[in-house]
N, C-alpha and C positions, 0 to 999 in steps of 0.2 A: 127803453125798449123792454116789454114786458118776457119776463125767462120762462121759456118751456117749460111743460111738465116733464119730467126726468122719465128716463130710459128705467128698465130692469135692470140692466149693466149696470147703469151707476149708483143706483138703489143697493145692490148688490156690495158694489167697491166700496162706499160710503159705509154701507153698514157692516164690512167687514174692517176694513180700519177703525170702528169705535170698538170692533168686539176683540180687536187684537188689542187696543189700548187697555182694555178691562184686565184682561187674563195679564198680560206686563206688571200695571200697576196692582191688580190684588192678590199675584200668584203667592207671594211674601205671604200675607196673611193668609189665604187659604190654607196654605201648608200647615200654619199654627191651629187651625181651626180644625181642619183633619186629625191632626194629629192629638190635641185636644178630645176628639170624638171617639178616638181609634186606641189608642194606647193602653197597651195593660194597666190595671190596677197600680198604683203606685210606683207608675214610671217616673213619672212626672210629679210637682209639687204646686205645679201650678202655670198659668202662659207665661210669664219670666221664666220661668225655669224651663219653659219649652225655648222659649227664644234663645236665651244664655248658651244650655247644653248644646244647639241646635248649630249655633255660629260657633262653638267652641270647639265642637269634635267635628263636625262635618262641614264648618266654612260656611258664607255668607251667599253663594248660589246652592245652597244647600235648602235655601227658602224657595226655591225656582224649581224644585223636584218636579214633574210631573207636569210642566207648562207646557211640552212641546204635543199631549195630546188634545188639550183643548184651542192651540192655536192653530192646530191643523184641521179641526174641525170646527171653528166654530164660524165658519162661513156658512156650512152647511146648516149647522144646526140652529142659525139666529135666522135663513133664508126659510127655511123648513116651520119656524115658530110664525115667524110672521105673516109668511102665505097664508099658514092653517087659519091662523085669527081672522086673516081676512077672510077667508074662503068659510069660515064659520058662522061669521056674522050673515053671510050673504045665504048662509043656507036655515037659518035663525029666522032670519026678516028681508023682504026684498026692499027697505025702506034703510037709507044711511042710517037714520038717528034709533039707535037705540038705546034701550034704561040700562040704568044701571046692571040691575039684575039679569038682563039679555046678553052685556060685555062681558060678565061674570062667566057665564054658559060658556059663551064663545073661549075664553081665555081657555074654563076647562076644558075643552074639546081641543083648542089649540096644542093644552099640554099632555094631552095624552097621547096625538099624533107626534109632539118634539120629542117623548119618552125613547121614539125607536132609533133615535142620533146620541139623544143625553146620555143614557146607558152605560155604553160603550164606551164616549169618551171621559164619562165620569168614573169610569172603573177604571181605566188604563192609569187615569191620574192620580187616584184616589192608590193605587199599590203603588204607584212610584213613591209616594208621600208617604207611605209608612213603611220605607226603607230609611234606616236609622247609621247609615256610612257604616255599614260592615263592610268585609272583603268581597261579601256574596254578595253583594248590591248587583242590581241588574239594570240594562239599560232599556229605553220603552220598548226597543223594540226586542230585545230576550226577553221582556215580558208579554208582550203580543207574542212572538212564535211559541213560547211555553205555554200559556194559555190555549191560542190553537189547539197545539199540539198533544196536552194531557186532554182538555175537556170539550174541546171543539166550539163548535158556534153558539147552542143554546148554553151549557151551563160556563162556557169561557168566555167567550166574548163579549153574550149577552148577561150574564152574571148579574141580579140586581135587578133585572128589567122590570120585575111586576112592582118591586117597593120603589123604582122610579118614577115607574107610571102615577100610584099613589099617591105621591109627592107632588107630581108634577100638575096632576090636575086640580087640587086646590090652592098650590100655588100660582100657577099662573089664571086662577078664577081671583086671586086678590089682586096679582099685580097687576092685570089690566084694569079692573074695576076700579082700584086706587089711582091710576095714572087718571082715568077717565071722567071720575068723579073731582079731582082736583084740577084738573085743564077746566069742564066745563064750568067749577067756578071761577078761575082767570078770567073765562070770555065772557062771562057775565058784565066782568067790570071792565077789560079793552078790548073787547068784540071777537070775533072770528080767529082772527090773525094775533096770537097772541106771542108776548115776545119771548126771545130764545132762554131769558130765564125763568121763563114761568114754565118752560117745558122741563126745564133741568129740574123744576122743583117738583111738578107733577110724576116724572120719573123717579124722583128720589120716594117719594109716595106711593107709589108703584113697587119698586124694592124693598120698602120698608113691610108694606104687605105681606110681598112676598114670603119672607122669613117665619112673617107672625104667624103666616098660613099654613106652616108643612114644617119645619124645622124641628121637630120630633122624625117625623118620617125623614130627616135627611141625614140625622145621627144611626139610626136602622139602618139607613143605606149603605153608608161607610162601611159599615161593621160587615156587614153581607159582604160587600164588594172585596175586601181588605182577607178575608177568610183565606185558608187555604183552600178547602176544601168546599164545594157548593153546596150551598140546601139542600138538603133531601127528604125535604117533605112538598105539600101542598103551599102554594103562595100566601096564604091568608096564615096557614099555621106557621112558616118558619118568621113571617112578619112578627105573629103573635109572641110569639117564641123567644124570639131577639129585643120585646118588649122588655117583657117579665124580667130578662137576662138582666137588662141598661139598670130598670129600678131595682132588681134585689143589689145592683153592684154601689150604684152613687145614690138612691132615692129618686124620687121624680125630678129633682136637680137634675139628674146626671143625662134628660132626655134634652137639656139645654144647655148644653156646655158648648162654647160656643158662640150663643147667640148674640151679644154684646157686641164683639167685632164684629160680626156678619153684617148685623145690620149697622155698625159707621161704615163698611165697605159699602154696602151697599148703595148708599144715599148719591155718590159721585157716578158709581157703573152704570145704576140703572137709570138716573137723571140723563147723563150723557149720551146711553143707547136710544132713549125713547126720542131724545132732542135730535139722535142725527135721523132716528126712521123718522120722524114728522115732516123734519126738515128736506131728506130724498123724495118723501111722495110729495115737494112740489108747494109747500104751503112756507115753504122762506123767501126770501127776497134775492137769494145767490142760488151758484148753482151746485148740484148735491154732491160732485167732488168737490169741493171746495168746502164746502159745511163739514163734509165725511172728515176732509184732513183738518179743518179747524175741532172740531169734538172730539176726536184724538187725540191733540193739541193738551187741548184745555184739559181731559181726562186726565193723560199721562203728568204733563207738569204742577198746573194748580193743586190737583186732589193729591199727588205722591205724598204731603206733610202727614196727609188723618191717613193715607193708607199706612204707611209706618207707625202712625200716632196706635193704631188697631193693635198692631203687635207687642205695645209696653199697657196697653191697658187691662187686659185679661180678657177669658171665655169664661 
């Protein structure tokens, strides 16, 4: 008996369980990545020494810092990315199929509208992670009311917003384009319907994009979001600003510290998410909870070896 096309509900559960799988499995490495991007001058000696120090003074959920902001949104924020894409495309071209270069648009567009969820929950995370187990360590949410509290919504909550948007719109103009361009050559050779690890590899392609796209502007992000104190100049200047700062400190290196892990994290997350949205809008052979909880599955168990493997490799 041939399975319905899926509800928004289960589109929704599905692809919130592969986004909670993600944030599980790569909070570990984030952490090192951030903290990597963020750390004063000569904290640090190197990602070993971030890891060592890291489980040595502050304990082994000390790599979990800052997960409980983006598992609480990232329902919102992967429902929000994906609408837009779709709702981009449709406003692009009223024709399904389009180039390359049209998905690329659309992705941008998509990620400028995710910028106004990303934001927020990449700042809330982003200062938990570079709390270093002092006494004064805070918890997310004395960081949310502090934040409030001194700066309010534009320069506290939203903190970051414009060098997110930056980020956000040529990354996700490669991640889709990547995924897109590597699916339609699967179907070239098993048609239409192609199988679930040809999606996991076109996602991982998609990811790998991603990083190669904006990962200067997500080291700038950091650093902004991490501040005490907010910008106070012009968007384009304290971007500019915070350029100059990264290369007089490490050299043009130091705008890609980082990136090596990012992108093994990334090959399992974004494979995994793009396999279960495919699979919720109705182009698998089960049904989308069921895919949702098997991509979970398969995210959190298989892939945990290289998410830990990211951690002893370096940024």
């Amino acid at each position: 008996m041939p399975i319905p096309y899926t509800s928004t509900s289960n589109d929704l559960i599905a692809g919130s369980f592969g986004g909670a799988a993600q944030v599980l499995v790569g909070q570990p490495l984030d952490t090192i990545k951030t903290r990597a991007q963020t750390a004063p001058k000569g904290l640090f000696k190197g990602p070993m020494d971030i890891l060592v120090r890291t489980l040595r003074k502050e304990g082994f959920f000390a790599l979990y810092k800052g997960m409980a902001s983006p598992l609480l949104g990232i329902a919102g924020v992967n429902s929000l990315l994906f609408a837009s894409y779709a709702a981009s495309k449709r406003v692009i071209s009223p024709f399904p199929e389009l180039s390359i270069q049209q998905i690329a648009l659309a992705g941008g567009m998509a990620g400028f509208a995710n910028a106004v969820l990303a934001s927020p929950v990449e700042m809330f995370k982003v200062r938990m992670q570079g709390q270093y187990g002092a006494a004064t360590d805070q918890r997310l949410r004395d960081v949310a009311r502090e934040m409030w509290r001194e700066w309010g919504l534009k320069q506290g909550v939203m903190r970051g917003y414009w060098v997110t948007v930056a980020r956000e719109i040529p990354a996700y103009a490669g991640f889709y384009a990547a995924f897109e361009f590597s699916k339609r050559q699967f179907q070239a050779r098993y048609g239409k319907q192609v199988p679930v690890w040809a999606l996991l590899a076109s996602g991982s392609m998609g990811g790998i994009a991603y990083w190669l796209s904006c990962y200067p502007l997500d080291v700038i992000k950091s650093r902004i979001q991490l501040r005490s104190t907010p910008p106070a100049s012009r968007p384009w200047s304290y971007i500019n600003a915070e350029l100059r700062t990264v290369v007089a400190e490490g050299g043009f290196a130091g705008l890609f510290r980082g990136l090596t892990p990012s992108l093994l994290r990334s090959i399992p997350a974004a494979g995994s998410t793009f396999a279960a949205y495919e699979l919720t809008r109705g182009k698998g052979r089960d049904s989308s909870y069921r895919f949702g909880v098997i991509i979970c599955r398969h995210d959190f168990f298989s892939f945990a070896p290289v998410e830990f493997l990211r951690e002893s490799t370096g940024v």
